[in-house]
RORO-980972 format. One record per residue: residue in three letters; z, y, x of N, C-alpha, C in turn. Coordinates in steps of 0.02 Angstrom, whole numbers, plus 50000, padded with zeros to 5 digits. Each point is the difference from the previous one (the first is absolute). Example, Ala and Ser with C-alpha at 12.3 -4.5 7.8 and 13.67 -1.06 7.14 Angstrom:
ALA503904971650660500005005949955500005006050045 SER499645005349982500035005950042500375005549961 
This chain:
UNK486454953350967500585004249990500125000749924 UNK500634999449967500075000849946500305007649987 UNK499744999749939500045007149944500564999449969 UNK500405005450032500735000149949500155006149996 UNK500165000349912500455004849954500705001750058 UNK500075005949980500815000350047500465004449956 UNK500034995849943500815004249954500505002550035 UNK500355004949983500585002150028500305005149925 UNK500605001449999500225003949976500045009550000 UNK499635004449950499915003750017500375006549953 UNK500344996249940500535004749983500615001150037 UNK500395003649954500515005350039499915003450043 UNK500184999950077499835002950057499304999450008 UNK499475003949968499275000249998499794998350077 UNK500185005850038499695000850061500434996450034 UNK500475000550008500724993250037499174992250004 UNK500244998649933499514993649974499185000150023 UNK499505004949998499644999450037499995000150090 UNK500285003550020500174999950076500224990550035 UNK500604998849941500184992850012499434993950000 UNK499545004049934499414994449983499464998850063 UNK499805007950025499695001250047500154994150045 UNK500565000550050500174995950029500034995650004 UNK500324995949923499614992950005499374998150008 UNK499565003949960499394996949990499725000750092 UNK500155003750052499725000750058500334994250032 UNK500734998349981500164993650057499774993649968 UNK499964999749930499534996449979499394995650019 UNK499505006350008499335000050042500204998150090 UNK500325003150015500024997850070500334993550008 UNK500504996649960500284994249995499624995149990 UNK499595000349934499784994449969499175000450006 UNK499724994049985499185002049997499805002449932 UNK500135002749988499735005249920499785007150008 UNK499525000449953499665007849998500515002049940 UNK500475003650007500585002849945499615004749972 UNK500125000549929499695005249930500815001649986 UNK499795007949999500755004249974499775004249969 UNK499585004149977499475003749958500735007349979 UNK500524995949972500135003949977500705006650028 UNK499904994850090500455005750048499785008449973 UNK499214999450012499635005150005500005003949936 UNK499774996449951499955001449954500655004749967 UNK500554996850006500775002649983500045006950026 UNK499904999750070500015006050027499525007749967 UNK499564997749978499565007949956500225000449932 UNK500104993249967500145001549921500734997049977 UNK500365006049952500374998349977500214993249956 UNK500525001149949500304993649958499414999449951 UNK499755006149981499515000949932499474995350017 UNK499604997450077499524996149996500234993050027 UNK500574998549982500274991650012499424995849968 UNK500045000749910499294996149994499654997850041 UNK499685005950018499265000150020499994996550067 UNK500765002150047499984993850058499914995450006 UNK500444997749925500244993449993499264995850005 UNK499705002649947499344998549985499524998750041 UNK500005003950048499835001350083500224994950031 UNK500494996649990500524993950073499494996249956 UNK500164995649940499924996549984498894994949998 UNK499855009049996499244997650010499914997650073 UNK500585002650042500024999750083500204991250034 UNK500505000949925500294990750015499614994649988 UNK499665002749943499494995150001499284996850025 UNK500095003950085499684999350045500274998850064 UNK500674997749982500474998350057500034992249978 UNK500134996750093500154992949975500754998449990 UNK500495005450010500744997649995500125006849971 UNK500694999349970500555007049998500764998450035 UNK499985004050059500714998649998500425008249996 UNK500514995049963500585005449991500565001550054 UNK500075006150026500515004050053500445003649975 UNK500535001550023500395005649992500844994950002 UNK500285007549961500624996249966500254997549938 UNK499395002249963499984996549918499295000049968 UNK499994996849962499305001049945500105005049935 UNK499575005350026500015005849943499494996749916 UNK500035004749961499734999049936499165000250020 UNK499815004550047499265000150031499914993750027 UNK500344997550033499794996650031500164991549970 UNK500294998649932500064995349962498955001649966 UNK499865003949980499395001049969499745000150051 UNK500035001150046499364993250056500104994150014 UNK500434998449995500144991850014500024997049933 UNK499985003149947499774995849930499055000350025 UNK499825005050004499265001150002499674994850056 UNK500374997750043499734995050071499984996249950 UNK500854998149993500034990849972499225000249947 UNK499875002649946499655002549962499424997550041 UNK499805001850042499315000850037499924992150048 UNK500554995950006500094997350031500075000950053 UNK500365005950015500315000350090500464997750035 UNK500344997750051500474999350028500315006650007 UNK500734997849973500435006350010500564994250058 UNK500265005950043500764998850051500255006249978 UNK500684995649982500505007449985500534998650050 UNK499885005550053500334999850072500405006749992 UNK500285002049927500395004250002500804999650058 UNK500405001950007500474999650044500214997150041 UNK499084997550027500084996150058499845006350071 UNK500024997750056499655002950055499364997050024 UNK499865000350036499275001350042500124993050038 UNK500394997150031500084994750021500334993749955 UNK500125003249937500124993949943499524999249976 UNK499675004349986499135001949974499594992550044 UNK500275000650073499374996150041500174994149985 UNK500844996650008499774993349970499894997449953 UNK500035005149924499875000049932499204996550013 UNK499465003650041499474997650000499784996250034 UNK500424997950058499944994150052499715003050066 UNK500375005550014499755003750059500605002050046 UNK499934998350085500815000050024500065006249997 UNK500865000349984500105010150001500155001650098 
């Protein structure tokens, strides 16, 4: 089973954007064979803007124990450009499956939707 990062967008609508992330990362897991890393659903939820750093810092030690990153949502935030510099960096596979769905997602990876 592969280890994957699960970017999503988490400015503006804070909690809108985690709730949305939530969700991906669960149809995710039930879709695909991957153990999904989201570290920072949770994380978002107790600490404010003041400890972005320290998240960031947090995903990134997280990514580099993942074998992929893929990207969800409806755009790529500024957070989430500084993890996908930090993969490529690390040599990870990044998918940027931004404004796709869940069944564009499957044949992106060769899986029937």
């Amino acid at each position: 089973m592969k280890v994957v990062y699960v970017a999503h967008a988490l400015s503006g609508d804070r909690e809108g954007n985690r709730e949305k992330a939530a969700k991906w990362v669960a149809n995710l897991a039930m879709r695909f064979d991957i153990a999904p890393i989201a570290d920072w659903i949770i994380l978002s939820g107790q600490w404010d803007e003041g400890a972005r750093a320290l998240g960031l810092s947090i995903d990134c030690a997280l990514i580099e124990k993942c074998n992929e990153v893929w990207l969800v949502g409806e755009s790529i935030s500024k957070g989430m450009l500084v993890e996908v510099v930090h993969a490529t960096k690390q040599g990870i596979l990044v998918h940027d499956f931004t404004g796709m769905s869940i069944h564009e997602i499957a044949r992106e990876v060769g899986e029937p939707s």
